[in-house]
C-alpha positions in Angstrom: 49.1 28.7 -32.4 46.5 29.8 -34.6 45.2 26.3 -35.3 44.6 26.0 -31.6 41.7 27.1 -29.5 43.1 28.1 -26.0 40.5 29.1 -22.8 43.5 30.9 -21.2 44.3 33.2 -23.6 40.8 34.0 -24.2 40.5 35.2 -20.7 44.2 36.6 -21.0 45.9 34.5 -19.1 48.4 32.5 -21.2 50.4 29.3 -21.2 53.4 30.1 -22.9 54.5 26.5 -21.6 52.1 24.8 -24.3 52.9 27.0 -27.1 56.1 25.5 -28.2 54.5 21.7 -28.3 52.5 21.0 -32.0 49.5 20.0 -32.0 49.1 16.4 -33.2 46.3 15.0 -34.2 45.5 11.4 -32.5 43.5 8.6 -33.7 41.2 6.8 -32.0 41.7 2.9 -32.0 39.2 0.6 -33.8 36.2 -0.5 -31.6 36.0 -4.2 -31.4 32.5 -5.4 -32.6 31.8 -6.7 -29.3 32.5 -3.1 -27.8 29.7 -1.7 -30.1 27.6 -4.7 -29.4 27.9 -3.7 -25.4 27.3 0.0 -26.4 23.9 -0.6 -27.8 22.7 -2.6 -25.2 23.0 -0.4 -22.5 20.7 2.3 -21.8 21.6 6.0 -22.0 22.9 7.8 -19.0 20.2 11.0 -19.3 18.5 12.3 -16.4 15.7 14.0 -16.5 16.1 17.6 -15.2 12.7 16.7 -13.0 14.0 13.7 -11.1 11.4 11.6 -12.8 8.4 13.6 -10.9 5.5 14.8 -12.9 5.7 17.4 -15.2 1.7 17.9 -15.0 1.6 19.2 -11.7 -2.5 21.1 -10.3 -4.0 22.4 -8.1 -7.8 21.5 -7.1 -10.2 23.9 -4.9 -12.4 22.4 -2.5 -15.4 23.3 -0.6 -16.7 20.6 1.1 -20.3 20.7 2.7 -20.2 17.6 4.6 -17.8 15.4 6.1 -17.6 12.7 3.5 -16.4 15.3 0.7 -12.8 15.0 2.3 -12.2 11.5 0.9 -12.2 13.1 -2.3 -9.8 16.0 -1.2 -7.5 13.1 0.2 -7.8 11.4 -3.1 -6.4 14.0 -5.3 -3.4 14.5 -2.8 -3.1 10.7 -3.0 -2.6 11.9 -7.2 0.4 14.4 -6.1 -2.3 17.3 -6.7 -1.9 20.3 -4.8 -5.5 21.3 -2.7 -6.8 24.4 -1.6 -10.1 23.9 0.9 -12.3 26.5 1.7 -14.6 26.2 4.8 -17.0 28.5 4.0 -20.0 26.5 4.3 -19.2 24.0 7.0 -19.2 25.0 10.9 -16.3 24.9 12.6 -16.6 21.4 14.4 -16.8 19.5 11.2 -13.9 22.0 9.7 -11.6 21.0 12.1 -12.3 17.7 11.8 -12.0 18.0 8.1 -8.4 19.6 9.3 -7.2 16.8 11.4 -8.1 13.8 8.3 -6.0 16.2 5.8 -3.5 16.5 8.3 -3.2 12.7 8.7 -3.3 12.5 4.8 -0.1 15.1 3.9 1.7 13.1 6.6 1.4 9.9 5.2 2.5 11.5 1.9 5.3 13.5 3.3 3.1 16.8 2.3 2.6 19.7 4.1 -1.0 21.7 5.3 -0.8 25.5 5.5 -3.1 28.3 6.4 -3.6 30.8 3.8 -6.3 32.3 5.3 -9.5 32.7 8.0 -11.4 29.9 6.3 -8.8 28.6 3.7 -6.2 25.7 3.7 -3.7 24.5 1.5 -2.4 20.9 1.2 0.4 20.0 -1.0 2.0 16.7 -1.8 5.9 16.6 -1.6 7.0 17.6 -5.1 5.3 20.9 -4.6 7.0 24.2 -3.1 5.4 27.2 -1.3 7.6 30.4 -1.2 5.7 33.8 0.0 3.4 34.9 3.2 -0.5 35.9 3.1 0.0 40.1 4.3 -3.6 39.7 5.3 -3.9 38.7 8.8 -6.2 36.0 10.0 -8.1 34.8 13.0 -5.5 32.2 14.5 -8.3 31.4 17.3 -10.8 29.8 14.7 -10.2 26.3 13.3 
């Protein structure tokens, strides 16, 4: 028993039933050359802990000024980035237009578009995840 390593009675709960059976060392049978020819062939069963999505994971800001700026916007969620737009310096017709394209565009990635503010969206691609509330309130009548 005191060659043996036993989980139950480390917790305290033993198994008298397998102390009166020795312990016997067993031998493991010779690997055939074609065995160790198979083994090296095929690939290692490792996953990555990520689920092969990328490690290098940002976030861009955005303030657009004209319509045409939001091909760039869509272009970095088209790269998995994560975007924040602010809509200071447009009205709000061409905002909300803005709003509708980068709605389309996190659709078509299987993203997602939230308001983090008056004047301030986020857009993220589908390996990104938001947890948390703004406390400030916002306007929910403008854009």
């Amino acid at each position: 028993m005191a060659g043996r390593f036993s989980f139950s009675n480390f917790f305290g709960v033993g198994d008298d039933q397998f102390d009166d059976q020795p312990v016997q060392p067993t031998q493991a049978a010779p690997q055939t050359s074609n065995h160790q020819a198979a083994n090296t062939r095929t690939a290692p069963k490792v996953v990555p802990m990520q689920g092969g999505k990328s490690v290098n994971s940002k976030i861009a800001l955005f303030e657009p000024k004209i319509y045409s700026d939001v091909k760039e916007i869509a272009s970095q969620l088209l790269k998995n980035q994560a975007v924040i737009v602010n809509f200071d310096h447009v009205d709000d017709q061409m905002a909300r237009r803005i709003v509708d394209f980068l709605t389309g565009t996190v659709f078509a990635i299987n993203g997602e578009i939230e308001r983090i503010g008056d004047e301030i969206f986020l857009c993220i691609p589908e390996n990104y995840e938001v947890s948390g509330s703004t406390t400030s309130q916002f306007n929910p009548n403008s854009l």
